[in-house]
C-alpha positions, 0 to 999 in steps of 0.5 A: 267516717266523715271529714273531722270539723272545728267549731269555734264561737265567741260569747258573753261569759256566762255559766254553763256554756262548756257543758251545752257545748260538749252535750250539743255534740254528744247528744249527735254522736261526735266524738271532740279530738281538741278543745280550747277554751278562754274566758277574758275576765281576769286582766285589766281591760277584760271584755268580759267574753268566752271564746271556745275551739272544738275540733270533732269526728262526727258520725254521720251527721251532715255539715248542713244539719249541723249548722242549722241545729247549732245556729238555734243553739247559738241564738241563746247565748247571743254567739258568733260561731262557725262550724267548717271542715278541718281538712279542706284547704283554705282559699288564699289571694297572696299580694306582693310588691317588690321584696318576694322572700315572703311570697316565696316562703308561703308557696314553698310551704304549701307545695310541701304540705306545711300549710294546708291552704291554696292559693287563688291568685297572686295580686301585685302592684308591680309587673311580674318580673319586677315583683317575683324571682321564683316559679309560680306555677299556674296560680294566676298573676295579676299586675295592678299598678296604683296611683293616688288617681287609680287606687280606688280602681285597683281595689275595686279590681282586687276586690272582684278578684277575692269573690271571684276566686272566693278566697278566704284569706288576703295575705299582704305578703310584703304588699307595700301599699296601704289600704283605703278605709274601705279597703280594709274594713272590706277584708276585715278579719280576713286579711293578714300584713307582716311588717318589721317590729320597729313600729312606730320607732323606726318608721320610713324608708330603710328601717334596718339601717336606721336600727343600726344606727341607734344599736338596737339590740332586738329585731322582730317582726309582728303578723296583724289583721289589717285595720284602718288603723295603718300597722296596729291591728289585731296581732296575731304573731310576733317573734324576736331575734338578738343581734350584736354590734357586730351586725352590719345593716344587711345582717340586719336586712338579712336577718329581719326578712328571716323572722318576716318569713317565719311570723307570717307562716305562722300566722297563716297556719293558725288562721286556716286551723281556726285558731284566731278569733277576734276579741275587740283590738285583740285575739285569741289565739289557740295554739296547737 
């Protein structure tokens, strides 16, 4: 049998669309192993819209024929959709600057399996000694210094570099330098940030000590699309972690870049499992 592929669509919300979906597939012989589905009419600020994930077997239809029968399908309800395997490992450009501990983290989940991704390239704005302490294998290291003068440059190159490795997803794993306008409406909804959750209170340098000394009890970190609005896109994960008054500042650092590990691992997971789908500022999410 055929690999398993996930559908996922987004759509006005109108009657019906569960049912044609599910009789869509029926009617070419899949047989549907998950499906999630969320309408976003009942709080404040709703859009009004329907959002579905169908993970399915086929039996012998093709991903080509799939795809043309459903695009027609789709035409009807006005639905941004994509069909795509469930299995196949998602393409993935990783960039960093100094602090590696998120770097070192995706790359040990995906050599042990834990996220089904693979990684294109490595992209750094700071020499490969400088920017990472762990073994990187044959994954491609490309240094890319910036200044004010170059950065229209350096993001042209990291641009060539994503279409030339065809990578799906960017993740700036702890990458500290900002995105141009044009930058990030060129990776959007494909490139993913991780920063700590004392935004906008505890902004500059050293964070964590400026945390300490206001005795913040709560730490956490918060994983988002990339937007041209620096820091405040779409949120995708976030999680906390208590502290006391007896954490120093590196308990503090310590502890932070623990949960900045974890958030991003998990926000990667649900974008290559086509969990995360875009409802204007917001997601949807699909956990499973």
């Amino acid at each position: 049998m055929p690999d398993p592929l996930i559908l996922t669509l987004g759509c006005d919300d109108r009657p019906g669309i569960t049912a044609r979906v599910t009789s869509f597939l029926f009617d070419r012989g899949c047989n549907i192993l998950e499906a999630q589905q969320f309408n976003d009419r009942w709080t404040e600020g709703a859009t009004d819209r329907f959002y579905m994930r169908v993970e399915f077997d086929r039996d012998g239809s093709s991903l080509d024929q799939l795809r043309a029968d459903f695009a027609g399908f789709a035409d009807e309800f006005g639905m941004r959709w994509k069909i795509v395997p469930r299995d196949a490992p998602r393409r993935v450009l990783i960039m960093v600057s100094k602090f590696d501990h998120c770097l070192v983290d995706l790359l040990y989940r995906w050599r042990t399996h834990e996220l089904n991704i693979e990684p294109v390239a490595i992209v750094s704005n700071h020499p490969r000694d400088a920017a990472i302490g762990t073994d990187i294998g044959d994954i491609p290291f490309h240094h890319l210094p910036v200044t004010r003068e170059t950065k229209s440059d350096q993001e042209a190159q990291v641009r060539r570099i994503a279409e030339q490795t065809q990578a799906d997803l960017v993740v700036l794993a702890r990458y500290m330098q900002i995105f141009s306008d044009a930058q990030a409406a060129h990776f959007a909804g494909r490139c993913i940030n991780i920063h700590h959750s004392f935004l906008p209170g505890f902004k500059g340098a050293r964070p964590y000590h400026q945390a300490h000394e206001r005795g913040v009890k709560i730490i956490g970190a918060t994983a988002h699309f990339v937007t041209a609005d620096l820091d405040e896109g779409p949120i995708i994960h976030q999680d906390v972690e208590r502290i006391s008054h007896a954490d120093s500042p590196h308990d503090l650092v310590r502890k932070g870049r623990d949960i900045e590990r974890r958030v991003l691992a998990e926000a990667v997971r649900l974008f290559v499992e086509e969990r995360v789908l875009l409802n204007g500022s917001r997601t949807v999410v699909f956990r499973g």
